[in-house]
Wavefront OBJ file of the C-alpha trace (Angstrom):
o trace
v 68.778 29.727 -134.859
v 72.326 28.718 -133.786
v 71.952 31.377 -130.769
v 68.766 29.468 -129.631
v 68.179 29.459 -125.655
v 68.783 25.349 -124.804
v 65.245 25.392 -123.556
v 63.691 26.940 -126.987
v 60.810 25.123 -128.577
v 62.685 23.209 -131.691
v 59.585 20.989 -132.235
v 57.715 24.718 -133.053
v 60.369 25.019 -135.332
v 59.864 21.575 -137.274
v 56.449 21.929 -136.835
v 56.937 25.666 -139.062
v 59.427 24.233 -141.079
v 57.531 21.217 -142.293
v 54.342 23.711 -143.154
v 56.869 25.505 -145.680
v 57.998 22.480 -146.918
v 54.826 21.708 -148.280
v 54.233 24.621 -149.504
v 57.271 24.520 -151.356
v 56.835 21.161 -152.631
v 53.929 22.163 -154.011
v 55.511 25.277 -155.890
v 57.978 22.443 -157.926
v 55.467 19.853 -158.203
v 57.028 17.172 -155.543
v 56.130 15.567 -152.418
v 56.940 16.828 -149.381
v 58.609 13.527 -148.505
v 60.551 13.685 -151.874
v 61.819 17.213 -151.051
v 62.786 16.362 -147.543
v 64.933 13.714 -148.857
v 66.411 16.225 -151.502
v 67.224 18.288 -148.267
v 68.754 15.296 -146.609
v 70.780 15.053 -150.170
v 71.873 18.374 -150.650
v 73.123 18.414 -146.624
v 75.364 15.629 -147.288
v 76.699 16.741 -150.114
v 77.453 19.911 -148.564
v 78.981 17.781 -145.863
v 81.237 15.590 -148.052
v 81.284 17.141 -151.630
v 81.849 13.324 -152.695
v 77.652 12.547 -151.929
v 75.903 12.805 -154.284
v 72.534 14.673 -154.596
v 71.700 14.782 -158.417
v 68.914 12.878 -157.880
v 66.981 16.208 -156.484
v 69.172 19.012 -158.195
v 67.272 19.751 -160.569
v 63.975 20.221 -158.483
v 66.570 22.048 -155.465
v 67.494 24.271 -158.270
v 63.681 25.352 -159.232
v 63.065 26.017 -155.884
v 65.958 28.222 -155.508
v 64.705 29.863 -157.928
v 61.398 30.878 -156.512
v 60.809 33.697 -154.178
v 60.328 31.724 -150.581
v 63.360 28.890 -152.089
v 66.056 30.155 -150.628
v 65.074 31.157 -147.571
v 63.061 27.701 -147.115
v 66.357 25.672 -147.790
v 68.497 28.287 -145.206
v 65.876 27.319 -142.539
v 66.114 23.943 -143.112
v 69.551 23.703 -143.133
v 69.647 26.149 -140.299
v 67.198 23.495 -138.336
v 69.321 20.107 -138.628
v 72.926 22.005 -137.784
v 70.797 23.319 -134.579
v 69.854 19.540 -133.655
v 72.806 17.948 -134.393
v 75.202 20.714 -132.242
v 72.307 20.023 -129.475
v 72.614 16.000 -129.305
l 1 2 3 4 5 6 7 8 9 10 11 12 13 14 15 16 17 18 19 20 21 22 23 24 25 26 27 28 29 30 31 32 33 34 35 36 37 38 39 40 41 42 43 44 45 46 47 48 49 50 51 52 53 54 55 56 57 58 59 60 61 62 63 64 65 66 67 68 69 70 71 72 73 74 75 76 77 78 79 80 81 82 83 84 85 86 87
């Protein structure tokens, strides 16, 4: 994703990436608004250790532990590191 041509269609890519979100939120029994949020969490933590997601770990950790988890929460951090290096 970080090798993206400038001119690649990122609003394809939110558009995919908020499909598996809900599909994911639905595999841990939350919104999908509730798990974006836990995303927005878990990035600023990763960011500054300090921030503080604990509100969503336990429901980031279920869905880490599900077969599509993992790669869902690598895309989506994948997708905001491509949009903020591009504004």
């Amino acid at each position: 994703m970080l090798r993206l041509p400038e001119n690649a269609d990122a609003e394809q890519l939110r558009i995919q990436l908020a499909a598996a979100r809900r599909e994911a939120a639905e595999l841990i029994g939350l919104s999908p608004a509730n798990l974006e949020a836990g995303e927005v969490a878990f990035a600023a933590h990763l960011d500054n250790p300090a921030a503080s997601y604990s509100q969503f770990e336990s429901a980031l950790r279920r869905l880490g532990e599900t077969s599509r988890g993992p790669q869902f929460l690598t895309a989506s951090l994948l997708l905001r590191v491509v949009e903020r290096s591009r504004y």
